[in-house]
TILUM-303676 format. One line per field, with one value per residue: residue in one letter; x, y, z of N, C-alpha, C in turn; residue number from 1. Coordinates in pm, whole numbers. Atoms other than C-alpha are relative to their C-alpha. Example, Ala and Ser with C-alpha at 12.3 -4.5 7.8 and 13.67 -1.06 7.14 Angstrom:
% residues 2
code <- a/s
neast <- 89/-82
nnorth <- -119/-119
nup <- 0/-6
caeast <- 1230/1367
canorth <- -450/-106
caup <- 780/714
ceast <- 90/-77
cnorth <- 120/109
cup <- 0/73
pos <- 1/2
This chain:
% residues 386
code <- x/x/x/x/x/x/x/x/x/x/x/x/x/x/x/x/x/x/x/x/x/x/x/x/x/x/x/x/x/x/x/x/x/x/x/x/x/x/x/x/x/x/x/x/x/x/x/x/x/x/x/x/x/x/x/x/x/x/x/x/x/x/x/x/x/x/x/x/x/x/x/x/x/x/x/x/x/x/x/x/x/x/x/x/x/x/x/x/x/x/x/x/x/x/x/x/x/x/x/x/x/x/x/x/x/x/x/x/x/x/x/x/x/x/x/x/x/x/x/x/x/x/x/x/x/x/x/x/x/x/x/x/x/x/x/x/x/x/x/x/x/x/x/x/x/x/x/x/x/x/x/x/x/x/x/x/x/x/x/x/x/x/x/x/x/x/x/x/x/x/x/x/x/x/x/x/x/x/x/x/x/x/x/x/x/x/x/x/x/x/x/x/x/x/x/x/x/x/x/x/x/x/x/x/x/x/x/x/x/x/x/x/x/x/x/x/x/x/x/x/x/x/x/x/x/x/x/x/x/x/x/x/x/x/x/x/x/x/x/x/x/x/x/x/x/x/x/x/x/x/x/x/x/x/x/x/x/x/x/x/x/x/x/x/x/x/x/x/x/x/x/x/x/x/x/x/x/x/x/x/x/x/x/x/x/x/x/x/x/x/x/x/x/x/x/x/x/x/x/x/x/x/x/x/x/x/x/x/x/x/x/x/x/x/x/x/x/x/x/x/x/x/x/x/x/x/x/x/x/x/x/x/x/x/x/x/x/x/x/x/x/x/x/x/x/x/x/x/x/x/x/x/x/x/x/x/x/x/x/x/x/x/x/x/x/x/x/x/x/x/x/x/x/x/x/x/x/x/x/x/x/x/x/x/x/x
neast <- 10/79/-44/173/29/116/30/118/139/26/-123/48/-139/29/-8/112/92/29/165/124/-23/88/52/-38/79/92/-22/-18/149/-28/66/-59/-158/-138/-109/-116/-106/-85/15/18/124/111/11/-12/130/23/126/126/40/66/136/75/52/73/76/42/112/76/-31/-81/-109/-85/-108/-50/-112/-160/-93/-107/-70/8/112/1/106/95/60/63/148/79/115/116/102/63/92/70/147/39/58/-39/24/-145/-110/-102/-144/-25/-124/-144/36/56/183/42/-97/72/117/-6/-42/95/105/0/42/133/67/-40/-69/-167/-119/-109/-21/49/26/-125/-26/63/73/87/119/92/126/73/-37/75/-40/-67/-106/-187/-40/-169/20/-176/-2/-65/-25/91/123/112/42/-61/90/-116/-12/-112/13/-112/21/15/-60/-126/0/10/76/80/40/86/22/97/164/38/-62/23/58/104/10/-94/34/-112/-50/-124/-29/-12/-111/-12/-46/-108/-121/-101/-50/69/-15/-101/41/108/0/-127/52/57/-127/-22/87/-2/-105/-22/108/0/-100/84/23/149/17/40/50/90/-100/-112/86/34/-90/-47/80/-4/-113/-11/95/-126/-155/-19/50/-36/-108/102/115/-114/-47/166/67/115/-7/148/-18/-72/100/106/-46/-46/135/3/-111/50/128/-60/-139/30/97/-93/-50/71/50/-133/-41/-56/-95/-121/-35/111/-87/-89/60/143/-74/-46/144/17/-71/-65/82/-93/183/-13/-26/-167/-132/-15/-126/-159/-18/31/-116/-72/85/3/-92/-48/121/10/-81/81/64/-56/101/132/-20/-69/87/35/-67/77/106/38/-47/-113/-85/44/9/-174/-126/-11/96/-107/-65/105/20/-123/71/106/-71/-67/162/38/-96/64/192/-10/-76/82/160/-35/46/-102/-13/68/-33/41/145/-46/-1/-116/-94/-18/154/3/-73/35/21/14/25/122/66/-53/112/96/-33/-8/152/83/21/25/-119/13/94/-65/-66/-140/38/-41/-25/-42/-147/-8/95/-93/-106/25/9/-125/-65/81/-29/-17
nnorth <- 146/54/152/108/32/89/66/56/-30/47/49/6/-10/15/145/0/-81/104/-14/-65/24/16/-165/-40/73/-39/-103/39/65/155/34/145/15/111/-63/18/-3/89/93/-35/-150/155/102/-73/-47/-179/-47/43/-145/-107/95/2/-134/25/41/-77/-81/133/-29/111/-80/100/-55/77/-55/59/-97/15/-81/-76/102/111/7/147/9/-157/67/61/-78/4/125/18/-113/20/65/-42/-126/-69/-135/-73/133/-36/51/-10/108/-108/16/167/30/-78/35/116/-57/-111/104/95/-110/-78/89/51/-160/-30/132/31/38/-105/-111/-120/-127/-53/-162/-182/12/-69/54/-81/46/45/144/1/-65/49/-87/25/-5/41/36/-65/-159/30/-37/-116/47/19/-149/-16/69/79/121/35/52/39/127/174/76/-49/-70/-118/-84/-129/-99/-58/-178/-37/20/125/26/-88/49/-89/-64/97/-13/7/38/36/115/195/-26/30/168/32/15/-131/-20/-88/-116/-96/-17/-103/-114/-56/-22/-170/-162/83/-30/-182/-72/-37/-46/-140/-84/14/-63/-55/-41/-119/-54/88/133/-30/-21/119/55/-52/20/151/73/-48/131/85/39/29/92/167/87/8/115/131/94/12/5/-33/-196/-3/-114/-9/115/-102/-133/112/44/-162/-40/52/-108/-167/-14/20/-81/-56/47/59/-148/-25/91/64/-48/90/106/100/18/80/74/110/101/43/86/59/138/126/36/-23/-64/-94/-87/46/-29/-154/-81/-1/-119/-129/-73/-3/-55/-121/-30/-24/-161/-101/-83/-112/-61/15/-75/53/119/-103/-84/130/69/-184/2/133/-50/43/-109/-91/-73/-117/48/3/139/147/66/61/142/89/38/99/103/44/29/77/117/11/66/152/79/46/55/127/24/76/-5/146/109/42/77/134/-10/31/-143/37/-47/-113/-69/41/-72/-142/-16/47/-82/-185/7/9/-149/-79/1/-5/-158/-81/-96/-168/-135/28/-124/19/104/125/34/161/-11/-98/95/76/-37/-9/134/24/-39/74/155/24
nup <- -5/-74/-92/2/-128/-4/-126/0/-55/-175/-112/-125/-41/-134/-67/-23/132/81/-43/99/155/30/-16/139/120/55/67/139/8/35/-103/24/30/29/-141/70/-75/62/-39/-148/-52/-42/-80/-151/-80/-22/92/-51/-23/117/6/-98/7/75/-136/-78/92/73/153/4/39/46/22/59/-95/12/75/23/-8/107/75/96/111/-30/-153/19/133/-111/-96/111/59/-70/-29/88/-15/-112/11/-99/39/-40/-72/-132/7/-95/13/63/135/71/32/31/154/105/12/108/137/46/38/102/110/39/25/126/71/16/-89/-55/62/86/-64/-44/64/-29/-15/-98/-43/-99/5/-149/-78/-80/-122/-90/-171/-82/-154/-5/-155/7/7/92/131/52/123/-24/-1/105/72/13/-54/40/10/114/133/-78/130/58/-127/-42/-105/83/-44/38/-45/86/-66/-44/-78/-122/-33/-8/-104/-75/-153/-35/-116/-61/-128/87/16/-115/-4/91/-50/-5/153/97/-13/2/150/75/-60/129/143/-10/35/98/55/-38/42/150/55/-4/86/143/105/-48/-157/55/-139/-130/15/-92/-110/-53/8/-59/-114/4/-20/-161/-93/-15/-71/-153/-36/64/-142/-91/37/-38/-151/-96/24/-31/-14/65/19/106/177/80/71/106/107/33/131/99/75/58/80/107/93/104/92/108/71/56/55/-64/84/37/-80/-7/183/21/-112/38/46/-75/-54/59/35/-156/-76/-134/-25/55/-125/-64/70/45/-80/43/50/-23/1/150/73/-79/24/164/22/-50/45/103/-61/-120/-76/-48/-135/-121/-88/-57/-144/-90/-58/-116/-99/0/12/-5/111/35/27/169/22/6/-138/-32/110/-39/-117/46/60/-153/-77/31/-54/-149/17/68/-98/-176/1/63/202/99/111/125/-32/-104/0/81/151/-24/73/181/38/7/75/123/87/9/126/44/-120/36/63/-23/-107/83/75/-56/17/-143/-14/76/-152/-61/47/116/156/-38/106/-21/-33/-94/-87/-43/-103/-85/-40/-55/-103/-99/-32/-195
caeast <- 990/694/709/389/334/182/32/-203/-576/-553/-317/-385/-102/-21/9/-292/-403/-437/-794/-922/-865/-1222/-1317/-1096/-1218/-1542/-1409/-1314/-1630/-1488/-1543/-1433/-1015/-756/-497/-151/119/377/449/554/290/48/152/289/-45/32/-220/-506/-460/-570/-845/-1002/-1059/-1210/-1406/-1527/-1695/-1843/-1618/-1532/-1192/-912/-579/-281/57/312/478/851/1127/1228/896/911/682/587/476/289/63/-15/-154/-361/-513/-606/-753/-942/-1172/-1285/-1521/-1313/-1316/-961/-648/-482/-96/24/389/755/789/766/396/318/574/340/28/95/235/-55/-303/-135/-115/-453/-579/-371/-261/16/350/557/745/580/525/884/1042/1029/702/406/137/-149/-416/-739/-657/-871/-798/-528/-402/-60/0/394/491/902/1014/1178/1071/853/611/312/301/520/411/713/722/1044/967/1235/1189/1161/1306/1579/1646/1627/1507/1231/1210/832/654/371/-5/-106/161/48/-153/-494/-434/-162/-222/134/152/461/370/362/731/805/850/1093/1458/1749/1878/1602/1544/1903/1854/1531/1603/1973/1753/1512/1836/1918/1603/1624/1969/1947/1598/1723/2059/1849/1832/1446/1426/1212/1111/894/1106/1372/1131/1026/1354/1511/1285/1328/1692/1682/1413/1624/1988/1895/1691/1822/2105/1802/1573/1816/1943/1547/1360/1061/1152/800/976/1242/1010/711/1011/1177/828/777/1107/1034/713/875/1174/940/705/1029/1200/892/819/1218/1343/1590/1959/2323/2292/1929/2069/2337/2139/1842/2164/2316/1952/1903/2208/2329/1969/2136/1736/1726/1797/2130/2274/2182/2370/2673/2655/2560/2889/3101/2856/2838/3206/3205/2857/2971/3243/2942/2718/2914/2646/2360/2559/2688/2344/2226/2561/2383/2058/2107/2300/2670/2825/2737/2613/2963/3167/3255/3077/3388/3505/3092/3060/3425/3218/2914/3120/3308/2943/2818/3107/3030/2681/2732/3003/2793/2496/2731/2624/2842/3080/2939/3234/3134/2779/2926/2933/3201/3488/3501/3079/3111/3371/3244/2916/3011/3026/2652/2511/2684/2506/2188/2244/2269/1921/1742/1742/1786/2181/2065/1886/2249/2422/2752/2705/2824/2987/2980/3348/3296/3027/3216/3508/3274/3131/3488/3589/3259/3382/3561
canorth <- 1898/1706/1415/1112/990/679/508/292/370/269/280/148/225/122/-178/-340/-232/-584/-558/-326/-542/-660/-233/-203/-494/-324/-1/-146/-299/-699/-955/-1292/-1325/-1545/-1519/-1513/-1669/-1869/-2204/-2092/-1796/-2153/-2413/-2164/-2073/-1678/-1706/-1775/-1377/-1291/-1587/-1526/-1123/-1232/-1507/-1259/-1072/-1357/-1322/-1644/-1648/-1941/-1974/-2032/-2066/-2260/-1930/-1974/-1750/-1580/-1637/-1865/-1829/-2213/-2101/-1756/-2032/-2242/-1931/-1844/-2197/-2187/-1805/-1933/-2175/-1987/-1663/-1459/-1066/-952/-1100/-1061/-1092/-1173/-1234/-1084/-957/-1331/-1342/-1013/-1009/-1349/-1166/-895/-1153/-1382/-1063/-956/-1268/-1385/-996/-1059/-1398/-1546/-1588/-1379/-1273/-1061/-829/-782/-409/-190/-392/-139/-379/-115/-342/-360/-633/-716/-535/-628/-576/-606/-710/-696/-888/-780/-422/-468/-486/-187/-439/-309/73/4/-80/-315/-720/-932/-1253/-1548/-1733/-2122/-2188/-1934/-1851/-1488/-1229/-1038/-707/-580/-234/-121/-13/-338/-391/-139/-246/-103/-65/-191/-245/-181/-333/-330/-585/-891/-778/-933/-1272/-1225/-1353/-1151/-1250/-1158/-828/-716/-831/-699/-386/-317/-372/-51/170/27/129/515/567/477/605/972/969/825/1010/1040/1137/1441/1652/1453/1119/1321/1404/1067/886/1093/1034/655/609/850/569/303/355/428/143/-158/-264/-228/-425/-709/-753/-635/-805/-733/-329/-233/133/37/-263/25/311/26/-85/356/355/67/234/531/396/200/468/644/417/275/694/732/397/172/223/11/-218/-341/-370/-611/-777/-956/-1158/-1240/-1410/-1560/-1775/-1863/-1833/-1559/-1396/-1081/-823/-1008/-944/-594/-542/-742/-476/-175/-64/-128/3/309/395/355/637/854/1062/1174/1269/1355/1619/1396/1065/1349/1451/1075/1048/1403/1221/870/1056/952/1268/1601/1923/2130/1846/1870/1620/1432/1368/1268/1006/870/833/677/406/340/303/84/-154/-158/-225/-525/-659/-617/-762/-1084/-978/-1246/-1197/-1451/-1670/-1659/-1766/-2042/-1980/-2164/-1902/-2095/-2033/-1705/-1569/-1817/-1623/-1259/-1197/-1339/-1140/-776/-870/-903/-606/-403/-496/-503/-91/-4/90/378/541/526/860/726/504/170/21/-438/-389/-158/-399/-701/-524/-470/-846/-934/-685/-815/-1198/-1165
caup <- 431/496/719/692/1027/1086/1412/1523/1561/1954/2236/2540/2756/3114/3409/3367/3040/2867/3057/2815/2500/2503/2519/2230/2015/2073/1953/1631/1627/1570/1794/1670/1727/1553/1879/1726/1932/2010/2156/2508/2563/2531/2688/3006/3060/3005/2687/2928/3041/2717/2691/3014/2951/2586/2808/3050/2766/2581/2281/2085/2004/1837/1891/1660/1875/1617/1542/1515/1684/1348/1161/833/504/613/968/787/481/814/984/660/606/940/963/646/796/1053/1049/1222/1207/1327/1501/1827/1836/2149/2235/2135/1797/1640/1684/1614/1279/1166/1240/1035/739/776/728/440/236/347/199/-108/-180/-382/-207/58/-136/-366/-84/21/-52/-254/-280/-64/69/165/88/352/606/892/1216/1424/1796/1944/2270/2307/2628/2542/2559/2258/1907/1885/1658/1795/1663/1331/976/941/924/854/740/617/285/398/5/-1/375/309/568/363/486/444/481/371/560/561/815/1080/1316/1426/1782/2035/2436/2584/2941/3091/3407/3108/3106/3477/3379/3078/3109/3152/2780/2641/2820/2750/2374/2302/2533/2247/1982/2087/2157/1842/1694/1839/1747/1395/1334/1475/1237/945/624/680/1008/1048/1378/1502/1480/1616/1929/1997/1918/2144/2433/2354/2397/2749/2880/2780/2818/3196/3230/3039/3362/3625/3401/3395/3732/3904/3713/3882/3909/3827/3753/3521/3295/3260/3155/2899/2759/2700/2528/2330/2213/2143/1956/1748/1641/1538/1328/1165/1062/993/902/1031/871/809/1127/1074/685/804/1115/928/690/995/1152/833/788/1145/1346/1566/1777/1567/1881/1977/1641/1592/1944/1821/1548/1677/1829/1497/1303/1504/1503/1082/1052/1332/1137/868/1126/1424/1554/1575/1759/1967/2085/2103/2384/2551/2566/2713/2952/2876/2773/2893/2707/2772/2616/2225/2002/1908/2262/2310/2009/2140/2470/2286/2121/2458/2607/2412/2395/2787/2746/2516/2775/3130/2973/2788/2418/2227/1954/1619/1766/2082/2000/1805/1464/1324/1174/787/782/882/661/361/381/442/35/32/388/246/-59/86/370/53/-141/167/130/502/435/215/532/650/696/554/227/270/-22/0/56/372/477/466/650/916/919/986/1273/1464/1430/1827
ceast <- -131/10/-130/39/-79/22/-137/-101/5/96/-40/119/25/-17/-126/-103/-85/-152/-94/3/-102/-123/85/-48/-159/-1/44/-120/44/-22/2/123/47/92/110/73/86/19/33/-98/-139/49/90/-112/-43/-120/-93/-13/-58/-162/-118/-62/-87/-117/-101/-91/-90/20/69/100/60/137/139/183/128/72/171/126/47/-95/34/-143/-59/-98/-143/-109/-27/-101/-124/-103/-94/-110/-144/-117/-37/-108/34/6/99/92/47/129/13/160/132/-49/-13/-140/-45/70/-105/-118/-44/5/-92/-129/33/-29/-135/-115/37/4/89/55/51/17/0/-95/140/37/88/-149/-86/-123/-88/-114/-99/76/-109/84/112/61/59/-15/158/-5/166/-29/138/-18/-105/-128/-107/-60/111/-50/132/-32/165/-53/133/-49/30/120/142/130/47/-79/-100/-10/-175/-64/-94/-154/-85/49/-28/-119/-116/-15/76/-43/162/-27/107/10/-3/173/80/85/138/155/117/78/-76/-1/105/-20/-94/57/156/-60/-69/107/3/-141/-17/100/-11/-144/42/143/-12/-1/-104/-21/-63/15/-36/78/54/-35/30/122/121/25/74/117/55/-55/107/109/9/-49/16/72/-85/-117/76/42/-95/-70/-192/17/-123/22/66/-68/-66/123/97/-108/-29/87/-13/-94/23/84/-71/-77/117/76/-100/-52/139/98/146/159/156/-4/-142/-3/101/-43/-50/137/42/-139/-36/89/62/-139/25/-176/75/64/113/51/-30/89/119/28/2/132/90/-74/-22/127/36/-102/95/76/-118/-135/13/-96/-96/50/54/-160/-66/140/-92/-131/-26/100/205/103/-117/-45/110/125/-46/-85/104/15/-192/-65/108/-62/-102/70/34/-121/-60/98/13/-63/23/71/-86/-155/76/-87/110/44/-75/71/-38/-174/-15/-11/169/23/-11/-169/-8/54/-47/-150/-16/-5/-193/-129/28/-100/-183/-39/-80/-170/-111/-18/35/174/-14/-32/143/65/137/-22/101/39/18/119/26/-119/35/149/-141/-70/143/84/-136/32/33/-10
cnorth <- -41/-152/-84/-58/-97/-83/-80/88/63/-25/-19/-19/2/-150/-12/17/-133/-55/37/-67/-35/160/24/-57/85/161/8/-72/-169/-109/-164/21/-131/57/-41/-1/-92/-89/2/88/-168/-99/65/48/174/29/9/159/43/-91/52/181/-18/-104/102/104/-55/-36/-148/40/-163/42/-49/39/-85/85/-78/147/152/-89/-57/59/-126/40/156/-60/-69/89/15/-85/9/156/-29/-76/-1/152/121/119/80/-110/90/-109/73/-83/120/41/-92/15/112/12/-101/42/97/-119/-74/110/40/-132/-112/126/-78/-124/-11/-24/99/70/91/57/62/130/-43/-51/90/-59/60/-48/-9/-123/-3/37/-68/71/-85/6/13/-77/18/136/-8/46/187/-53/81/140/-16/-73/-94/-155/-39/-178/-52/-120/-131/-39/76/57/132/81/70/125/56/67/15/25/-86/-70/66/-36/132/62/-90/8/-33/-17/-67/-163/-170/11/-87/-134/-79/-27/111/36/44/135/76/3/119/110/83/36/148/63/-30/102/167/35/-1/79/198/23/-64/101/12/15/153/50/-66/-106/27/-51/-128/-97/58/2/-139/-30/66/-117/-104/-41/49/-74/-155/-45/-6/-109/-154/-62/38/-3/14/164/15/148/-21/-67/129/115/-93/-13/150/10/-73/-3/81/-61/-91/103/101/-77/-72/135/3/-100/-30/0/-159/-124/-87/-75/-154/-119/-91/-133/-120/-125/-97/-163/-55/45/67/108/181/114/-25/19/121/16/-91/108/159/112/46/60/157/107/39/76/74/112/71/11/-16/57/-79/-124/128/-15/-168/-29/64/-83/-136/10/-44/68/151/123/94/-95/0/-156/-67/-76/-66/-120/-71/-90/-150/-137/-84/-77/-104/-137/-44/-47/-119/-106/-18/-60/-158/5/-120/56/-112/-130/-29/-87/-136/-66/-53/102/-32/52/104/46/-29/103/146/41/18/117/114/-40/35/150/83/-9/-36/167/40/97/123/37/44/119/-33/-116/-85/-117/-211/-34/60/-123/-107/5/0/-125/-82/45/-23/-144/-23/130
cup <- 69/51/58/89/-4/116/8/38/161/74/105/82/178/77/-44/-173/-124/31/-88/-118/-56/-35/-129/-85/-52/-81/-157/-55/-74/144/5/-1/-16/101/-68/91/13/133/181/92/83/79/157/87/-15/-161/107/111/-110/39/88/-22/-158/87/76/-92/-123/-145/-44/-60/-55/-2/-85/45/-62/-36/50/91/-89/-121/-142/-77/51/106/-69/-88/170/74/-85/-29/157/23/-114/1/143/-37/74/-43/24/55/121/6/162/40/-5/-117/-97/-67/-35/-161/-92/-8/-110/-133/-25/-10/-106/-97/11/-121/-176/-95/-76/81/76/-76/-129/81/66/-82/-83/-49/151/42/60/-12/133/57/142/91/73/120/52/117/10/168/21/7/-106/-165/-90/-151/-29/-42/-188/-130/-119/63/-72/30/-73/-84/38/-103/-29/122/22/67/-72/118/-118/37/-62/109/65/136/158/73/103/149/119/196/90/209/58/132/-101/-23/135/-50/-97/51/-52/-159/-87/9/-40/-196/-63/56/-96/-103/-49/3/-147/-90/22/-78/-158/-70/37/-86/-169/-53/-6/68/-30/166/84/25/83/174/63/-7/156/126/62/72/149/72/-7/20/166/26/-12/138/103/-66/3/145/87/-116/-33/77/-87/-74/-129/-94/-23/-94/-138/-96/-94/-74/-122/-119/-108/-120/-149/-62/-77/-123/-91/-131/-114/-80/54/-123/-13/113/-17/-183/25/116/-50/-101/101/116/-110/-21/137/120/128/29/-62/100/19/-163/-43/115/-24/-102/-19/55/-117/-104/31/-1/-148/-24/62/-67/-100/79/167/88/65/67/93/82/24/126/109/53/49/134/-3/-89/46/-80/-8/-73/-202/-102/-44/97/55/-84/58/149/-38/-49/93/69/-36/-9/154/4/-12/114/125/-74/-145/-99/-26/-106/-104/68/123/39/-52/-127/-50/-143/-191/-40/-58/-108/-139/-45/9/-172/-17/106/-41/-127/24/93/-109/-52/112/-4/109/-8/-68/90/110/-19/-68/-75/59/-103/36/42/166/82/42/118/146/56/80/146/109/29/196/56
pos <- 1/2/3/4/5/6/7/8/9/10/11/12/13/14/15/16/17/18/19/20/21/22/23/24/25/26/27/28/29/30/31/32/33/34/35/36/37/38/39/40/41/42/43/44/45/46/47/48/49/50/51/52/53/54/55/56/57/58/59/60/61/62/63/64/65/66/67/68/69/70/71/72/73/74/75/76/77/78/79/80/81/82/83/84/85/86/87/88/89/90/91/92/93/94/95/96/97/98/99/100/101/102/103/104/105/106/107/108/109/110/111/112/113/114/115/116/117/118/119/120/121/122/123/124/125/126/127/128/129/130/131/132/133/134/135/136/137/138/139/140/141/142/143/144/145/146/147/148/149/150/151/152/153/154/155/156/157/158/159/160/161/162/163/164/165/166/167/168/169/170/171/172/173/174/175/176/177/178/179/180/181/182/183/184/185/186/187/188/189/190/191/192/193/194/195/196/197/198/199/200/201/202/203/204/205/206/207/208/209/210/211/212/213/214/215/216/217/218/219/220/221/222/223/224/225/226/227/228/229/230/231/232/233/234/235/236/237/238/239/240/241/242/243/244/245/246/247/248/249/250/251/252/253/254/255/256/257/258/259/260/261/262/263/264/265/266/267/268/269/270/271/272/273/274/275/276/277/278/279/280/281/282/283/284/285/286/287/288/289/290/291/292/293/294/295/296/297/298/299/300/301/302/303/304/305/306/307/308/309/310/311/312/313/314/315/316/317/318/319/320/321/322/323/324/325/326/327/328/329/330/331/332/333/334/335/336/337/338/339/340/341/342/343/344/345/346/347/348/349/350/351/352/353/354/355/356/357/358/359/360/361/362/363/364/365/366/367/368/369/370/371/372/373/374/375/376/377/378/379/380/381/382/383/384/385/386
């Protein structure tokens, strides 16, 4: 088996590191930035860390901060018209995955043109695109090393899942201390989503060695760190070993690919507006329990390596653990059920038919070690409701 590996150019990794971004620009040799971000980064003032280190090296720069929570085709032609009358030579995405997600999307369909979506999968967008670098300021979506966006149709409010070269970005600057300031719902969110992103990228149907490796790593960093990043926010130990897992767990699942819960997540963001991260961890337990029987070995060794079964215990009695664990998780860190978030019950149920649908032709449930028939998917929309 051979297994295609793909990463950015540039990592700049470490407190502090958002210093060098004017040492990277020049390593890509660009030097004009479109700043990609979103409406709190600006008017909080935390853009004006990026500004002031472009500033300080005499680089002009523009910034465009109406991104959207879960980005929008409307919010992705706005970035375009505006990258368009400008002479700019790359972009800097700065932010959660939002702004980095629209960065990517507004590089591809300025490259290509037309509409969205006719780049959504099994569309491969590897066209040139001008350079881009990822700041993440979550420890979360693993944007900033993966060649994965998820954009939603304005006209149809579907999630596009899109993939392709174009999507990968040329060089990310991971500093954990922009992590300090985030709130506890987010951190526990984003910080599910990475486990989330390890676990299914190491019992993926493409998962190779390396994946394994680094997936592996990921979900050790994180499932000891998520309950310390939450209640010490300013633990300068646990944000940096969170931001590392986050890293990690994206460079694995963008290699290995993301399976049945990121399949049934993006429906669930589409039609009730639930932040992408909080409904992969309402799904990740239930979802977890209906795989583990066709690949008991490998959730076994994901209990073994976020520390919540040992290596002398059997892998049944260590998936029974994992399951247990994570239903924990979700509870000390007040995940919501759908009803508890306040989805009302006739919505929901009216459109599970339409969300299993969609799950399905987004492709990610094939990467799913146990096949997942619309019938099996719907059952499991249902036993997440409370």
């Amino acid at each position: 088996m051979t297994a295609l590996i793909t990463t950015p150019k540039l990592m700049y990794i470490g407190g502090g590191s958002l210093n060098e971004l004017a040492d990277c620009m020049a390593k890509l040799d660009v030097h004009k930035p479109l700043i990609i971000t979103d409406p709190f980064m600006a008017q909080s003032g935390k853009i004006d860390d990026v500004t002031a280190v472009l500033d300080k090296a005499g680089l002009n720069h523009c910034v465009f901060s109406d991104t959207v929570p879960e980005p929008t085709t409307d919010v992705i032609e706005a970035g375009v018209a505006l990258l368009g009358e400008g002479d700019f030579d790359c972009l800097v995405a700065f932010g959660g995955g939002s702004p980095i997600d629209t960065a990517k999307a507004i590089n591809i369909l300025a490259a290509g043109g037309g509409v969205m979506r006719d780049y959504k999968v099994p569309a491969q967008p590897n066209m040139p695109v001008l350079p881009l670098v990822a700041i993440p300021t979550t420890a979360g979506t693993g944007s900033e090393v993966t060649k994965v966006t998820v954009i939603t149709d304005t006209l149809t409010d579907e999630k596009m899942l899109i993939m392709g070269l174009a999507c990968l970005p040329d060089a990310a600057i991971v500093d954990y201390t922009l992590t300090f300031s985030v709130p506890r719902r987010t951190t526990a969110d984003t910080g599910i989503d990475s486990i989330t992103h390890a676990v299914e990228a190491y019992v993926s149907k493409k998962a190779s060695p390396y994946t394994d490796a680094v997936a592996l790593s990921a979900m050790s960093l994180l499932y000891k760190n998520i309950r310390t990043a939450c209640a010490e926010p300013d633990n300068a130990a646990a944000r940096e070993q969170m931001m590392l897992g986050a890293n990690q767990a994206g460079t694995a699942f963008s290699n290995a690919s993301v399976c049945l819960v990121h399949g049934m997540s993006r429906p669930v963001g589409a039609a009730f507006h639930v932040p992408h991260g909080l409904s992969n961890a309402m799904l990740l337990p239930a979802v977890t329990r209906f795989s583990a029987p066709s690949a008991l070995a490998r959730y076994a060794t994901c209990a073994r390596a976020m520390g919540i079964a040992g290596d002398n215990e059997g892998d049944q009695f260590a998936v029974s653990k994992l399951v247990d664990a994570l239903d924990a998780l979700n509870a000390e860190l007040d995940v919501p059920s759908p009803a508890e978030f306040g989805i009302n019950k006739d919505d929901w149920f009216n459109a599970i038919p339409t969300m299993a649908e969609q799950a399905i032709a987004s492709g990610s449930p094939a990467n799913n070690p146990r096949d997942a028939s619309a019938d099996e998917i719907a059952a499991l929309y249902e036993e997440i409701w409370t």
